[in-house]
PQR file with spaces between the fields and no chain letter, atoms N, CA, C, O and H, PARSE charges and radii, in Angstrom:
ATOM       1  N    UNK     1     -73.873  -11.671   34.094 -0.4000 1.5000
ATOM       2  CA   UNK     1     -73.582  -11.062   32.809 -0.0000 2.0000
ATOM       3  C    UNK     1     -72.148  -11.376   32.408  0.5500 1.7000
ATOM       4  O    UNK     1     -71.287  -11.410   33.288 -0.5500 1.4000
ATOM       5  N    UNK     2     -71.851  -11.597   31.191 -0.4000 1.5000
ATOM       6  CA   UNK     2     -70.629  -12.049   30.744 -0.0000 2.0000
ATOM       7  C    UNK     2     -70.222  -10.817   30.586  0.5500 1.7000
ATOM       8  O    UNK     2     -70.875   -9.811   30.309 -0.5500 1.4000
ATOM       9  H    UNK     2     -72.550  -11.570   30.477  0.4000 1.0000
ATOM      10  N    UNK     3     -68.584  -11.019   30.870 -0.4000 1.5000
ATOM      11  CA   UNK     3     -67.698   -9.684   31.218 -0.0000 2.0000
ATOM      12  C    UNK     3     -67.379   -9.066   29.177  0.5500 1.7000
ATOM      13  O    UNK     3     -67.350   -9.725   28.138 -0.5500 1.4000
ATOM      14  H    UNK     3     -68.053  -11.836   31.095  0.4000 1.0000
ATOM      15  N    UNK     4     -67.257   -8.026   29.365 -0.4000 1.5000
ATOM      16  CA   UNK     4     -67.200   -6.989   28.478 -0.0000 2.0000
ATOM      17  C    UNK     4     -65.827   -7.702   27.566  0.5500 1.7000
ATOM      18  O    UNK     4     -65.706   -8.122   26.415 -0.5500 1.4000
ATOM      19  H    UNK     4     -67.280   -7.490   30.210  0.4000 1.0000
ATOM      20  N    UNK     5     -65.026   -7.596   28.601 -0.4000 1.5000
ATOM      21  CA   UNK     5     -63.534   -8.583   27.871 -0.0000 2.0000
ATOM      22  C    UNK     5     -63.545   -9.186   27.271  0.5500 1.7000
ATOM      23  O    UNK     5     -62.773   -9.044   26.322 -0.5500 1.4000
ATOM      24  H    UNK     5     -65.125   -7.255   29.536  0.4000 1.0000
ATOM      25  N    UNK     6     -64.494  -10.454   27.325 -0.4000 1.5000
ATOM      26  CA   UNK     6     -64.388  -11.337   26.276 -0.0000 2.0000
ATOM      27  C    UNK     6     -65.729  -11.347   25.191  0.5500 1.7000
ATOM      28  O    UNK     6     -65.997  -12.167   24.313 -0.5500 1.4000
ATOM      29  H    UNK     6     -65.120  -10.570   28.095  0.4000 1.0000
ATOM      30  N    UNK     7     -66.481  -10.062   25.624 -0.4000 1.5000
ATOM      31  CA   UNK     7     -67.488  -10.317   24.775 -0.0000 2.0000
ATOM      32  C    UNK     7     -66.910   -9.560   23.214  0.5500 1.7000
ATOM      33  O    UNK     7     -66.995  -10.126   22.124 -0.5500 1.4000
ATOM      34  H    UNK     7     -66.263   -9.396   26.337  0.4000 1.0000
ATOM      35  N    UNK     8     -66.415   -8.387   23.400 -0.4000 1.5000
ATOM      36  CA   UNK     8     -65.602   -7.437   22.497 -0.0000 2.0000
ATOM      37  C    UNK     8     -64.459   -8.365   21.379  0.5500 1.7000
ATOM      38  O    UNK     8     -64.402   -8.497   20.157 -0.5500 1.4000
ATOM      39  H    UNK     8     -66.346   -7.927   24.285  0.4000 1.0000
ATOM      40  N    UNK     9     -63.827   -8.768   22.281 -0.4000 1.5000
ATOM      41  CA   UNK     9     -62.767   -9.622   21.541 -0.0000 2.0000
ATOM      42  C    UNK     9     -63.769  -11.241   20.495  0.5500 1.7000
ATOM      43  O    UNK     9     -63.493  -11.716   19.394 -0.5500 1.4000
ATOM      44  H    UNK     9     -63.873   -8.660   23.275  0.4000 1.0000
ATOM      45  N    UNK    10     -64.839  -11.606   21.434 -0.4000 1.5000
ATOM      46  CA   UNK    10     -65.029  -12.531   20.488 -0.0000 2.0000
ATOM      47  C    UNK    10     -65.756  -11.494   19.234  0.5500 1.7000
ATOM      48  O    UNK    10     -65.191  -11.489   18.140 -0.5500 1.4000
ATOM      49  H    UNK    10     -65.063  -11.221   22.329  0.4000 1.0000
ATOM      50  N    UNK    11     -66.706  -10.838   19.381 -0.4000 1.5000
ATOM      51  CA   UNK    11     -67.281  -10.443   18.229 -0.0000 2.0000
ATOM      52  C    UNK    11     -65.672   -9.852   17.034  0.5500 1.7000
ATOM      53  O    UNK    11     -65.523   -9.878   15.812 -0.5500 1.4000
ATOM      54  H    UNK    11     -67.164  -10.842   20.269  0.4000 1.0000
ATOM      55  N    UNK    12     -65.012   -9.514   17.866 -0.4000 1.5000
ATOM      56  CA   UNK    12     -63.487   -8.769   16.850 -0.0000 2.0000
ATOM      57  C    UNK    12     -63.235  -10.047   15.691  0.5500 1.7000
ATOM      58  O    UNK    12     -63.185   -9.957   14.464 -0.5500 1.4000
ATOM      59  H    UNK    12     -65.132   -9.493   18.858  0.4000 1.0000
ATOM      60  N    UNK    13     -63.090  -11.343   16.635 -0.4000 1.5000
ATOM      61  CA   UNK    13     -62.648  -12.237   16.232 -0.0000 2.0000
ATOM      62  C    UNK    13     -63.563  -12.981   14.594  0.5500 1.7000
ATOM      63  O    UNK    13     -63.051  -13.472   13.588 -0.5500 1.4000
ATOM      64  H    UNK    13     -63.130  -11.415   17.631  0.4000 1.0000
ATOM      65  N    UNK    14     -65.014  -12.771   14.945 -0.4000 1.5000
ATOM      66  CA   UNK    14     -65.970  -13.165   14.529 -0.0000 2.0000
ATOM      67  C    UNK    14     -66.048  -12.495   13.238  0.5500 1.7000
ATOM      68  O    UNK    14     -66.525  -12.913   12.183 -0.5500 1.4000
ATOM      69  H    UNK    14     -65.430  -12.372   15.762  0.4000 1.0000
ATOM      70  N    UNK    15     -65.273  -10.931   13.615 -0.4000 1.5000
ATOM      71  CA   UNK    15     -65.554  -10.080   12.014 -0.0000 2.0000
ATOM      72  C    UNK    15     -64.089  -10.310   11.150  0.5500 1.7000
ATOM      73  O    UNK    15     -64.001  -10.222    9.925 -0.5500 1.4000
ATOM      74  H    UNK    15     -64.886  -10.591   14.472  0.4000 1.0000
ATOM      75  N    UNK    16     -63.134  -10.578   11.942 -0.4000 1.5000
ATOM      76  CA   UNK    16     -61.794  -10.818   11.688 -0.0000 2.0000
ATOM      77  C    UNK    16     -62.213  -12.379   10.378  0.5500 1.7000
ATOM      78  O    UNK    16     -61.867  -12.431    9.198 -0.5500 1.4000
ATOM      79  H    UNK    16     -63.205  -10.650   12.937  0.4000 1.0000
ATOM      80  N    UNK    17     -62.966  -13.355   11.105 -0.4000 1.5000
ATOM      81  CA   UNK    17     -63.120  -14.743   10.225 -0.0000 2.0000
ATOM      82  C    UNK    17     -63.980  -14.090    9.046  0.5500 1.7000
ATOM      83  O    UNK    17     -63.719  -14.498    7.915 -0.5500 1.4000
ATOM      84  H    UNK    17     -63.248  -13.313   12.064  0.4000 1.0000
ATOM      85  N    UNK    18     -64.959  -13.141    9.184 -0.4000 1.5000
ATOM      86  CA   UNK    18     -65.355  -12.914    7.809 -0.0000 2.0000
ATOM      87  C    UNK    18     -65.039  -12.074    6.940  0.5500 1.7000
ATOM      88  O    UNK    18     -65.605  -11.932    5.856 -0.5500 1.4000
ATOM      89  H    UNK    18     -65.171  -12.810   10.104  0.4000 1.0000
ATOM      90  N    UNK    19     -63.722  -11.194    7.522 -0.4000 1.5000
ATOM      91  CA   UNK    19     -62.847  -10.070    6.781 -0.0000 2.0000
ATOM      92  C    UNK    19     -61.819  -11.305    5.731  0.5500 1.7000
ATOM      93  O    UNK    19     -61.397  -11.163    4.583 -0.5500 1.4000
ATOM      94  H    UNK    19     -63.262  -11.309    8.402  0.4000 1.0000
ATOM      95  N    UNK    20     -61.669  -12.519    6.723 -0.4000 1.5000
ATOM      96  CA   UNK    20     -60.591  -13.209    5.904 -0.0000 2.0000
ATOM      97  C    UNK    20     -61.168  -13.890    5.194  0.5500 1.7000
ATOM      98  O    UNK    20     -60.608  -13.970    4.101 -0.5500 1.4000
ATOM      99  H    UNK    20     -62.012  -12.634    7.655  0.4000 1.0000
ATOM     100  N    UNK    21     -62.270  -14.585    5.294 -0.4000 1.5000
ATOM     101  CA   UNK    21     -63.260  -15.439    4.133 -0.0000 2.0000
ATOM     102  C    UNK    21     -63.153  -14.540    2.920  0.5500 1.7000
ATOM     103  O    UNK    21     -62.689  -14.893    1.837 -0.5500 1.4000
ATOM     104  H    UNK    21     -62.725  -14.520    6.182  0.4000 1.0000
ATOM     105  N    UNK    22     -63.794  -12.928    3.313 -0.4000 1.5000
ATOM     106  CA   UNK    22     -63.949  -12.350    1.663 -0.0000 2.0000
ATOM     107  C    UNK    22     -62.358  -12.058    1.219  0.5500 1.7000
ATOM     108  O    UNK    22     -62.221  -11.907    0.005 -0.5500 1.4000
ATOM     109  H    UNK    22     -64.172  -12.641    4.193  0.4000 1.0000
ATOM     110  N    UNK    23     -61.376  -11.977    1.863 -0.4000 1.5000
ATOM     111  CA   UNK    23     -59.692  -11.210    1.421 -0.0000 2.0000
ATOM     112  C    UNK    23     -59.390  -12.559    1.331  0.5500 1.7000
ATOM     113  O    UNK    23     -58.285  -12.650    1.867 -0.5500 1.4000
ATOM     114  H    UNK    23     -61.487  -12.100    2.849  0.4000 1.0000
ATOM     115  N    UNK    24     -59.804  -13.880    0.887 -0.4000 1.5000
ATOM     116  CA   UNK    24     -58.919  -15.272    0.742 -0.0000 2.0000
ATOM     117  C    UNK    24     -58.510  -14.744   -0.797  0.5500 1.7000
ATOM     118  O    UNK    24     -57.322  -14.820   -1.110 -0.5500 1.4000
ATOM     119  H    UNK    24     -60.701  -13.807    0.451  0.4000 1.0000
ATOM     120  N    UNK    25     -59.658  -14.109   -1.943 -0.4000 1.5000
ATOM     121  CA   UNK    25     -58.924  -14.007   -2.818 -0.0000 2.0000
ATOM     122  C    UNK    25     -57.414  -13.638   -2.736  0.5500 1.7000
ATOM     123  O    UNK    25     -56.776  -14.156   -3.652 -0.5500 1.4000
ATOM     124  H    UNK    25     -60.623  -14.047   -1.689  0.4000 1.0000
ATOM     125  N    UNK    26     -56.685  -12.892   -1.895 -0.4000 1.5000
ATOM     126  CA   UNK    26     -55.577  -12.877   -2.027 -0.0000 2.0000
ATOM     127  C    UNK    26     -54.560  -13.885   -2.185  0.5500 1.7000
ATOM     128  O    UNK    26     -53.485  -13.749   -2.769 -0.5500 1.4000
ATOM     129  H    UNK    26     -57.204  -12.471   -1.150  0.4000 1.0000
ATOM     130  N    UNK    27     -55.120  -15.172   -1.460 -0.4000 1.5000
ATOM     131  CA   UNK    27     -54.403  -16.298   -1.066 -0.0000 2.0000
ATOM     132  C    UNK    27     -54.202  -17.080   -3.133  0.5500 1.7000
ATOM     133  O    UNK    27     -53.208  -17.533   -3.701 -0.5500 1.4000
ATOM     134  H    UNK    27     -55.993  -15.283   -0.985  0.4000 1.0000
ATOM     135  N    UNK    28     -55.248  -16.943   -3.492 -0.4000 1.5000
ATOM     136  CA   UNK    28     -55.452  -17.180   -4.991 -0.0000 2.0000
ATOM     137  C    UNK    28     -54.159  -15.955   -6.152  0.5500 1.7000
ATOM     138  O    UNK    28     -53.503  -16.336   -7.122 -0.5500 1.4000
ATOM     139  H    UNK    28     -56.055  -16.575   -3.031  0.4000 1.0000
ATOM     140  N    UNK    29     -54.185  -15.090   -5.790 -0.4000 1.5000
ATOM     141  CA   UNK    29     -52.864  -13.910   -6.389 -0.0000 2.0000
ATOM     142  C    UNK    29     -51.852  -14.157   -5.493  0.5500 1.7000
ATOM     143  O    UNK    29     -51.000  -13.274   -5.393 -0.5500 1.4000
ATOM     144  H    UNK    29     -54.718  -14.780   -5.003  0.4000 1.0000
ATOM     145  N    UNK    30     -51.718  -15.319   -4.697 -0.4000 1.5000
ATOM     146  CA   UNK    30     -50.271  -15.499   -4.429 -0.0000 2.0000
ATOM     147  C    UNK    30     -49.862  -14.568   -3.520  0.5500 1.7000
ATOM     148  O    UNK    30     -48.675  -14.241   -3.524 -0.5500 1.4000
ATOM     149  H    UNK    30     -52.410  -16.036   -4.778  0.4000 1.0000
ATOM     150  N    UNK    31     -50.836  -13.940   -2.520 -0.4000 1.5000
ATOM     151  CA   UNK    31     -50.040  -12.926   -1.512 -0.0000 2.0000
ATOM     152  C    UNK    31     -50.483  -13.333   -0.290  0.5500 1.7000
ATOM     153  O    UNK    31     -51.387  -12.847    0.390 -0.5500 1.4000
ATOM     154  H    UNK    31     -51.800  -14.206   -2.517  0.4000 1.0000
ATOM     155  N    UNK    32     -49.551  -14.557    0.007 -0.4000 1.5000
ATOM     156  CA   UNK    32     -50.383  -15.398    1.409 -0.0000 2.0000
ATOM     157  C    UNK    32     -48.831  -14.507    2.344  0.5500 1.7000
ATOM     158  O    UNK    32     -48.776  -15.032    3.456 -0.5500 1.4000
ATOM     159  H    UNK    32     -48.816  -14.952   -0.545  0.4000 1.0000
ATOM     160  N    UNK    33     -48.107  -13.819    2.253 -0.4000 1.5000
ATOM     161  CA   UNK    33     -47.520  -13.836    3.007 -0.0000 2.0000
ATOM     162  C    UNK    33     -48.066  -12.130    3.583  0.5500 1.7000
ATOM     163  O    UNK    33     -47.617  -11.775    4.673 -0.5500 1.4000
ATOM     164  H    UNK    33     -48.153  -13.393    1.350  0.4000 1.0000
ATOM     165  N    UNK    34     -48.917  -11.249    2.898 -0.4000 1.5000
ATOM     166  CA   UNK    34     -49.887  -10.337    2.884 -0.0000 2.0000
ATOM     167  C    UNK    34     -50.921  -10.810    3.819  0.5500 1.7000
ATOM     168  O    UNK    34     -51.119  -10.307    4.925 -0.5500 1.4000
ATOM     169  H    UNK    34     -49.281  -11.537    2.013  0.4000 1.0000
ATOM     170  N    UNK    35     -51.513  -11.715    3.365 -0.4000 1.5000
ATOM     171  CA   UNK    35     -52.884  -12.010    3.618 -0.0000 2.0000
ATOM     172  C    UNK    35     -52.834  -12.921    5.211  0.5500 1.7000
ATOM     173  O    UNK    35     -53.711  -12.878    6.073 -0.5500 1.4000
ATOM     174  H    UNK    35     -51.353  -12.124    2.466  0.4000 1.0000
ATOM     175  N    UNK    36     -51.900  -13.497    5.250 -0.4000 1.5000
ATOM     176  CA   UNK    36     -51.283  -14.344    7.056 -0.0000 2.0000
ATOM     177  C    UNK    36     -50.579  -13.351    7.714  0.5500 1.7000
ATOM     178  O    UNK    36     -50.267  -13.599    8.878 -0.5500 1.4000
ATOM     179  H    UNK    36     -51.188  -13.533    4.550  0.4000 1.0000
ATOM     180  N    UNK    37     -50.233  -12.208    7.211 -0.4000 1.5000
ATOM     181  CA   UNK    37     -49.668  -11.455    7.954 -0.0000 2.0000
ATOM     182  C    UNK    37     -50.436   -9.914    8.780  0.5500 1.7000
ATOM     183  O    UNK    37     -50.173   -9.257    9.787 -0.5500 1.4000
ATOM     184  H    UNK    37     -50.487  -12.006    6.265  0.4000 1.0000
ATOM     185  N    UNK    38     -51.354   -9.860    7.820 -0.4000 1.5000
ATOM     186  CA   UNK    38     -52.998   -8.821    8.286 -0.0000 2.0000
ATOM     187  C    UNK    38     -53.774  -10.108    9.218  0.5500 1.7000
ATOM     188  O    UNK    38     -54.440   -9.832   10.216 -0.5500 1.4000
ATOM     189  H    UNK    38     -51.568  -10.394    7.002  0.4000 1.0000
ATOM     190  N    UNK    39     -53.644  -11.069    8.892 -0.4000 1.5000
ATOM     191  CA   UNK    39     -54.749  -12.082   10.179 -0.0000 2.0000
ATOM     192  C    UNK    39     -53.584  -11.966   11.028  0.5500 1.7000
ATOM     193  O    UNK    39     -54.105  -12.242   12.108 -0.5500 1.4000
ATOM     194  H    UNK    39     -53.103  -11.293    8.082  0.4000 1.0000
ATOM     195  N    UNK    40     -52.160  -11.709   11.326 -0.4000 1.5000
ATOM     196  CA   UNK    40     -51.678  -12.078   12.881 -0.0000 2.0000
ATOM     197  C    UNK    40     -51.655  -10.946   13.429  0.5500 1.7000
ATOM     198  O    UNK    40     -52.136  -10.592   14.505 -0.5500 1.4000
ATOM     199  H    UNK    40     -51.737  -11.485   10.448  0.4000 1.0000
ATOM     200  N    UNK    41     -50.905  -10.202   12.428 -0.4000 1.5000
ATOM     201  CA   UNK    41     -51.507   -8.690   13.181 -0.0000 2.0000
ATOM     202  C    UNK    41     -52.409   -8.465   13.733  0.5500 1.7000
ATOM     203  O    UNK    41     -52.302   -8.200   14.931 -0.5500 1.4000
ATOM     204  H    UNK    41     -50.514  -10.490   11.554  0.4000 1.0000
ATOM     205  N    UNK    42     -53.337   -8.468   13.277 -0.4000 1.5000
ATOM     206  CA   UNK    42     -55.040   -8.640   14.062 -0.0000 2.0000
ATOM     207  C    UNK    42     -55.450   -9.305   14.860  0.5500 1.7000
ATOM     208  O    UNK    42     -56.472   -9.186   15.536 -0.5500 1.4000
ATOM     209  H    UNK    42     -53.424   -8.683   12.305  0.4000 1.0000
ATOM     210  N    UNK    43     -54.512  -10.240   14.848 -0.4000 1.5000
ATOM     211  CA   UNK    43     -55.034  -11.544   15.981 -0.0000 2.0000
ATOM     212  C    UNK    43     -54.026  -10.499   17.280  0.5500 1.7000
ATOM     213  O    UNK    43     -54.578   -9.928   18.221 -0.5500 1.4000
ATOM     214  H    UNK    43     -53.682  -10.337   14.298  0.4000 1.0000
ATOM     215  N    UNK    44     -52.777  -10.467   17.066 -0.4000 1.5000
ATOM     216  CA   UNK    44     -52.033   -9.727   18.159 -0.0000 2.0000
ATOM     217  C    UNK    44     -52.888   -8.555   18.786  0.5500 1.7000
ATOM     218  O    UNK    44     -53.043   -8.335   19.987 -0.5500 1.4000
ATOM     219  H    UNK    44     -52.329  -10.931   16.302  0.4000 1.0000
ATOM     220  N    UNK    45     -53.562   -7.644   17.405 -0.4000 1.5000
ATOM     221  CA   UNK    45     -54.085   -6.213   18.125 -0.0000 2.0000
ATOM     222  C    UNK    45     -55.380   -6.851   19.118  0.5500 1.7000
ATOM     223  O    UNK    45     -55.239   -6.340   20.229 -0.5500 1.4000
ATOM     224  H    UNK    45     -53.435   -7.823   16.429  0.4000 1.0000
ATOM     225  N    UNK    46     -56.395   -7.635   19.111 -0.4000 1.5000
ATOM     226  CA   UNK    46     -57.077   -8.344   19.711 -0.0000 2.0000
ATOM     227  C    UNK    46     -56.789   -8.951   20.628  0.5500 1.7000
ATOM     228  O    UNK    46     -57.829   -8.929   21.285 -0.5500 1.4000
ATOM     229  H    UNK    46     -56.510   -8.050   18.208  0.4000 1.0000
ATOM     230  N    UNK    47     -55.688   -9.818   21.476 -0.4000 1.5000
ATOM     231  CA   UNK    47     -54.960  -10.173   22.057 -0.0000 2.0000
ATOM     232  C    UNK    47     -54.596   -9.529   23.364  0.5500 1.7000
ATOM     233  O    UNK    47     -54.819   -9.850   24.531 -0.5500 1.4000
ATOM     234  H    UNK    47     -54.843   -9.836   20.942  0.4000 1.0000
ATOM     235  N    UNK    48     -53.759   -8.190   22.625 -0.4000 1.5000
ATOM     236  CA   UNK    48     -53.640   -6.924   23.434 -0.0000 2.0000
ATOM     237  C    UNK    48     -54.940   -6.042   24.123  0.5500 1.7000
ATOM     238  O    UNK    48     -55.025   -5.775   25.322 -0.5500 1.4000
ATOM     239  H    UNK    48     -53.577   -7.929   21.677  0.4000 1.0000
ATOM     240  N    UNK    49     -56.098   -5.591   22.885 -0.4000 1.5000
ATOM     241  CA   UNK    49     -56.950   -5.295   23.272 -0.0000 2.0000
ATOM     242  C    UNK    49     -57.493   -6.016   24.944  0.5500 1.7000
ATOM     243  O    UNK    49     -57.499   -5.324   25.963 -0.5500 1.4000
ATOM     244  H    UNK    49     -56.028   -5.808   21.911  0.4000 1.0000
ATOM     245  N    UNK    50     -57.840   -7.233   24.928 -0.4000 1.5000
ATOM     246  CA   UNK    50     -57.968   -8.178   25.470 -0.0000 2.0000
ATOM     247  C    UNK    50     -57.759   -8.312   27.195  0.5500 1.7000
ATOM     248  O    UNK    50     -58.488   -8.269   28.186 -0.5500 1.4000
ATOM     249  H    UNK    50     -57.836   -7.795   24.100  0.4000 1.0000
ATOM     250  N    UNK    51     -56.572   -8.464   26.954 -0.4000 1.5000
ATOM     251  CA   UNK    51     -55.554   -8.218   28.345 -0.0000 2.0000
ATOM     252  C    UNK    51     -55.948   -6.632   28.569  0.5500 1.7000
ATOM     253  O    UNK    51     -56.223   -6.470   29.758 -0.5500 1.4000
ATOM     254  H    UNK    51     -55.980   -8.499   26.149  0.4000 1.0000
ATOM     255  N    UNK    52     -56.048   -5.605   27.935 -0.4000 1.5000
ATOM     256  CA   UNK    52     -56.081   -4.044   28.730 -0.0000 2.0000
ATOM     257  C    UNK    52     -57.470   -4.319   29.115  0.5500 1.7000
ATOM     258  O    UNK    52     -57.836   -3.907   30.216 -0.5500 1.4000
ATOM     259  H    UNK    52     -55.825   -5.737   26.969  0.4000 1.0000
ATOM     260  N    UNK    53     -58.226   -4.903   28.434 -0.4000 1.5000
ATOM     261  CA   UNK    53     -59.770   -4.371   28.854 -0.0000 2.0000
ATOM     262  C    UNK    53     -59.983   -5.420   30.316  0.5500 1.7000
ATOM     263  O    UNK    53     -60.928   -5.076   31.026 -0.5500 1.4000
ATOM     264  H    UNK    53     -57.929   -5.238   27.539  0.4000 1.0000
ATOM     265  N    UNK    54     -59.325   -6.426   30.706 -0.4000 1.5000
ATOM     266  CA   UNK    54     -59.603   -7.310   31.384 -0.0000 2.0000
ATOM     267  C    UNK    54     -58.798   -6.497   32.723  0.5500 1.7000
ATOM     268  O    UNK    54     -59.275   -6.255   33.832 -0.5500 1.4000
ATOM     269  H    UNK    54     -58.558   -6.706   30.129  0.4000 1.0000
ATOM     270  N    UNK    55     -57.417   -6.177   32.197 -0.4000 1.5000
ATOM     271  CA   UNK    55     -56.480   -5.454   33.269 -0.0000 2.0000
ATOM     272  C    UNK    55     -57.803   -3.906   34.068  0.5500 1.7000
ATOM     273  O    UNK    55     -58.102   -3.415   35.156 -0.5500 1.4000
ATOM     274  H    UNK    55     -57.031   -6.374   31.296  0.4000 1.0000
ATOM     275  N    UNK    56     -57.976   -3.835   33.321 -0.4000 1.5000
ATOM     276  CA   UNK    56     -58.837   -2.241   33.410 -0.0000 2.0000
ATOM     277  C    UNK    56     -60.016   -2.572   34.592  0.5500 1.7000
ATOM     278  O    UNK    56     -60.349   -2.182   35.711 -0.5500 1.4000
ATOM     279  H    UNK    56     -57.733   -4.234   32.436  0.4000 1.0000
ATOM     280  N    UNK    57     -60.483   -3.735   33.383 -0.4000 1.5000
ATOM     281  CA   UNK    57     -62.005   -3.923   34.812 -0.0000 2.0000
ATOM     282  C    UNK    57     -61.329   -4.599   35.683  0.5500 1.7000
ATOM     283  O    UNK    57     -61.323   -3.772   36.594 -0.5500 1.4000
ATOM     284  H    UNK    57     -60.213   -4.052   32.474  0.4000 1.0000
ATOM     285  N    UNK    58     -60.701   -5.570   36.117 -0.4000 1.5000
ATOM     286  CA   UNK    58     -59.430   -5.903   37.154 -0.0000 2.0000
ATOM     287  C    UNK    58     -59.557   -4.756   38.483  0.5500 1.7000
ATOM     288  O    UNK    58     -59.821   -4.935   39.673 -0.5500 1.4000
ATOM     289  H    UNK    58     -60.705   -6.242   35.377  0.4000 1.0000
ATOM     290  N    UNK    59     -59.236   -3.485   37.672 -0.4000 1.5000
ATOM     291  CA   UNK    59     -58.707   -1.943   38.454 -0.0000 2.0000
ATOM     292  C    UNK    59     -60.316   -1.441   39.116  0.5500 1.7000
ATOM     293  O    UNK    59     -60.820   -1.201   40.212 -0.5500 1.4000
ATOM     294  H    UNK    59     -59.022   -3.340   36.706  0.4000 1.0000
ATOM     295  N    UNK    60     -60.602   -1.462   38.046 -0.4000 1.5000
ATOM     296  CA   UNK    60     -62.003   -1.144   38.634 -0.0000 2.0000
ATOM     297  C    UNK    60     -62.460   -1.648   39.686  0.5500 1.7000
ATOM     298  O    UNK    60     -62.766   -0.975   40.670 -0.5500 1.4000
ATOM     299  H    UNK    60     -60.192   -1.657   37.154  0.4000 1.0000
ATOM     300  N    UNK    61     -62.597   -3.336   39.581 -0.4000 1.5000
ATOM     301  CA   UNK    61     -63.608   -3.990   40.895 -0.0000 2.0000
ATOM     302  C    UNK    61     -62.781   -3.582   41.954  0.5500 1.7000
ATOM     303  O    UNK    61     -63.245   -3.229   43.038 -0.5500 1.4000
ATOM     304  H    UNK    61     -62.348   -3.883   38.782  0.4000 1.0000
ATOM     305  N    UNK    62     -61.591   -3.611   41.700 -0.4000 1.5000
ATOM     306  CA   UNK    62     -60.598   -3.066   43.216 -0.0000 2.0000
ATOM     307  C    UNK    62     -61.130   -2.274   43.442  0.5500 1.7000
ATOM     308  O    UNK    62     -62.037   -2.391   44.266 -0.5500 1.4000
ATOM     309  H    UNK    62     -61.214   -3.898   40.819  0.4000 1.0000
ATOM     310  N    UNK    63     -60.867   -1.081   42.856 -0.4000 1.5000
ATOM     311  CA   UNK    63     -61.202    0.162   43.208 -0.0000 2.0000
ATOM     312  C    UNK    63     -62.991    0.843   43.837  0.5500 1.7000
ATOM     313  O    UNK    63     -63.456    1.800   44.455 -0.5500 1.4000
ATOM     314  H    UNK    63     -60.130   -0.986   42.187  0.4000 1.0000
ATOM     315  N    UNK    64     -63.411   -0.343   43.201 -0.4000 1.5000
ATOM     316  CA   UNK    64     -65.306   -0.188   43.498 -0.0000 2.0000
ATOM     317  C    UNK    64     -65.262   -1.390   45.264  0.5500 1.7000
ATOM     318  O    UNK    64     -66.042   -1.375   46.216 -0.5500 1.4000
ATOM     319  H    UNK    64     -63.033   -1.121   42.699  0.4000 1.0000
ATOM     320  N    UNK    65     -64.449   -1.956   45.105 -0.4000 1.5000
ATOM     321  CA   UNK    65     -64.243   -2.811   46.404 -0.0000 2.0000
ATOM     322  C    UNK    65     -64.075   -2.154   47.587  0.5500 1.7000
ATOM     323  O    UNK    65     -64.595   -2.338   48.688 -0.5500 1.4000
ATOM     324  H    UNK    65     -63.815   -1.968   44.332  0.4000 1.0000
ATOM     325  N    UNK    66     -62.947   -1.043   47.046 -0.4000 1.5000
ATOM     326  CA   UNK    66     -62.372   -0.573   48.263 -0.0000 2.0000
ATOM     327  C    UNK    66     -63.371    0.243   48.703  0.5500 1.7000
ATOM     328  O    UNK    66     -63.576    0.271   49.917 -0.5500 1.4000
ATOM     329  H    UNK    66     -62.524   -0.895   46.153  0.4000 1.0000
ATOM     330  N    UNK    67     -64.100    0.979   47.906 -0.4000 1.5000
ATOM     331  CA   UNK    67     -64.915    2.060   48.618 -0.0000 2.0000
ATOM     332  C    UNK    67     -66.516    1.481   49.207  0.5500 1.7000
ATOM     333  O    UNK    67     -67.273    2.251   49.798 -0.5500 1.4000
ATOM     334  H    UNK    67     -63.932    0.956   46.920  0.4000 1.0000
């Protein structure tokens, strides 16, 4: 089974490409520095997400190891 970590983050990613397909109108009103700056943000909060959920189950298998 593919790990939880990367399954979460790709679907994030997946809604992230079609949040920005429909918000390109912005790029058209001239607010690309708006509109590139909500996709990095998001790309960062995903990123982060990412690494905790991977760090977490990480803790876990240890912890399910040890016992």
């Amino acid at each position: 089974m593919k790990q939880r970590y990367n399954i979460i983050p790709l679907l994030l990613l997946l809604y992230l490409a079609v949040m920005a397909y429909i918000g390109r109108g912005m790029l058209t009103d001239g607010r690309t520095l708006e509109y590139f700056g909500i996709i990095g943000a998001t790309l960062v909060a995903i990123t982060l997400l990412r690494v905790v959920l991977k760090k977490r189950d990480r803790h876990r298998r240890s912890r399910r190891d040890r016992l």
